[in-house]
N, C-alpha and C positions, 0 to 999 in steps of 0.2 A: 407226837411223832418223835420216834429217837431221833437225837440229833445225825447220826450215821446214815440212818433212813431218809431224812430230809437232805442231809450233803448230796447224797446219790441221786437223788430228784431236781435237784436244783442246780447240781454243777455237772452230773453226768458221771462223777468220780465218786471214791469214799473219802470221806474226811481223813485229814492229816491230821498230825495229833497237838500241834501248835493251834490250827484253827477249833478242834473237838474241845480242847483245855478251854479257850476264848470262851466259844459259847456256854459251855458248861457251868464255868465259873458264875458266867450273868446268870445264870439259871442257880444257880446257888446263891447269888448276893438279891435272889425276889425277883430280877424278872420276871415277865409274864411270860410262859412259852408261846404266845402270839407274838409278843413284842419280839422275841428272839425271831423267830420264825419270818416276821417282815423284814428286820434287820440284814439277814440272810439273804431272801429269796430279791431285795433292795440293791446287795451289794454289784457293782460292776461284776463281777465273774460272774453271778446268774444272771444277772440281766442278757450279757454278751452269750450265754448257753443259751438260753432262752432265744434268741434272735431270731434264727431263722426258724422256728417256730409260728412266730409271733409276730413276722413284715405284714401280712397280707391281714391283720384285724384293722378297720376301720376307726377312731377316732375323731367323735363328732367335734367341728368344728365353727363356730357361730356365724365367721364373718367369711368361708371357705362357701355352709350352706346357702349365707343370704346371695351370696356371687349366682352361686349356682341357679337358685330356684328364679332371680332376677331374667339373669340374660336366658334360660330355657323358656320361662314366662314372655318376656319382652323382647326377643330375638327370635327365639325360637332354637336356640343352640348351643352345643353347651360353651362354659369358658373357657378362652384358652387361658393358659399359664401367666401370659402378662396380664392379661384382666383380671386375673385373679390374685397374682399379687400386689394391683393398685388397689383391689377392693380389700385386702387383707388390712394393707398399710392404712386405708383411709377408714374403715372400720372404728379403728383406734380413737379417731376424733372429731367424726361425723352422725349422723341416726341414721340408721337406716332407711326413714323419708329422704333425706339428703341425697343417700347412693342412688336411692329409685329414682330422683328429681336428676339426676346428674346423666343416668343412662338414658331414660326420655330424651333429653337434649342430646344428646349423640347423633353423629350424622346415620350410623346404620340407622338405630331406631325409627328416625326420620324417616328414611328412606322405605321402610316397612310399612311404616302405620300412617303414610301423609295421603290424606282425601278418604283415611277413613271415616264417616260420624260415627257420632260416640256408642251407639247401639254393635255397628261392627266395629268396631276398636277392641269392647268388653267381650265379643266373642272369639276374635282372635286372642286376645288371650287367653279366655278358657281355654282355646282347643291347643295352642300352645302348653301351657301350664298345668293343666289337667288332662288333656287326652279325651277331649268331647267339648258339642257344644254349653253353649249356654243355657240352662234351664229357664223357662218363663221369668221365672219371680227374682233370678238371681238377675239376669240379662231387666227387666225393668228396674230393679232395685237402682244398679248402677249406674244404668243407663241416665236416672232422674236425676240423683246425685250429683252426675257428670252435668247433664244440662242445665240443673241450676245454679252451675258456682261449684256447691257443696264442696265439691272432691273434686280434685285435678287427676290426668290422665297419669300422673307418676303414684298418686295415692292410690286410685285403685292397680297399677300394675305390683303397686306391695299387697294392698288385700290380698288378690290372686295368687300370688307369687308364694305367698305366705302362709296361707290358709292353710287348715289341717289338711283338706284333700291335698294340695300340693304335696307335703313333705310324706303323706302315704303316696303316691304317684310317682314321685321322684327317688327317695330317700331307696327305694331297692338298688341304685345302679351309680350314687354319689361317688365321685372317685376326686375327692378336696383332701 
């Protein structure tokens, strides 16, 4: 790409002859014209042209997702903005068992899921979390789990919360 052609795509302008000499020059002393071309399209003035282009692209986010897919699993709703920057902040130095364990104990949580047995507990989340009940085998599976010990009510609200269907279920309308 001439470097003229690229200034015009990238800042909106044609290159002045200070910056065209600049690039050029790398481009003379072996640059790669990739590398030049990153360097460019990098610098603050395109980024800042680019802007309003480019507010509305998504940016997956780990501990923005895990917020999300938790409280719409486990609440049933999405997060507000403070719960989602304590789970951002806490992210950093907990696992993600930890944040499930943490939202469990929460007095909403409680107030959702207290008197349910573990058979409706697992299907309330599916139909939170996923948008449908609980299949036979996935509603037994957890169910046994739950009853024996195995798994606590915050480990499987991460299984769910978590699982591939989740983030196909959810991940069209993320706004983290």
């Amino acid at each position: 790409m001439p470097a003229t052609v690229g200034r015009q795509q990238l800042f909106g302008r044609t290159a002045e002859t200070a910056g065209l000499a600049l690039w050029t020059g790398q481009l003379v002393q072996g640059v790669s014209r990739g590398s030049v071309t990153a360097d460019i399209a990098e610098s603050p003035e395109a980024k800042a042209y680019r802007a309003p282009a480019t507010a509305h692209i998504h940016v997956p986010n780990a501990a923005g997702t895990l917020a999300h897919e938790l409280y719409e699993t486990g609440l049933g709703r999405e997060v507000e903005p403070t719960g989602l920057q304590a789970f951002k902040a806490a992210y950093a130095s907990v696992s993600p068992a930890q944040l499930a364990a943490a939202l469990v104990d929460s007095a909403e949580f409680i107030a959702i899921h207290l008197g349910q047995d573990n058979a409706t507990y697992v299907d309330s989340l599916y139909q939170a979390g996923l948008g449908r009940h609980a299949e036979a085998p996935g509603l037994v599976s957890w169910t046994r789990q739950l009853d024996s010990g195995q798994l606590s009510r915050a480990d499987v609200l991460l299984g769910v919360a978590t699982s591939a269907e989740s983030g196909l279920h959810w991940t069209h309308g993320l706004s983290v």
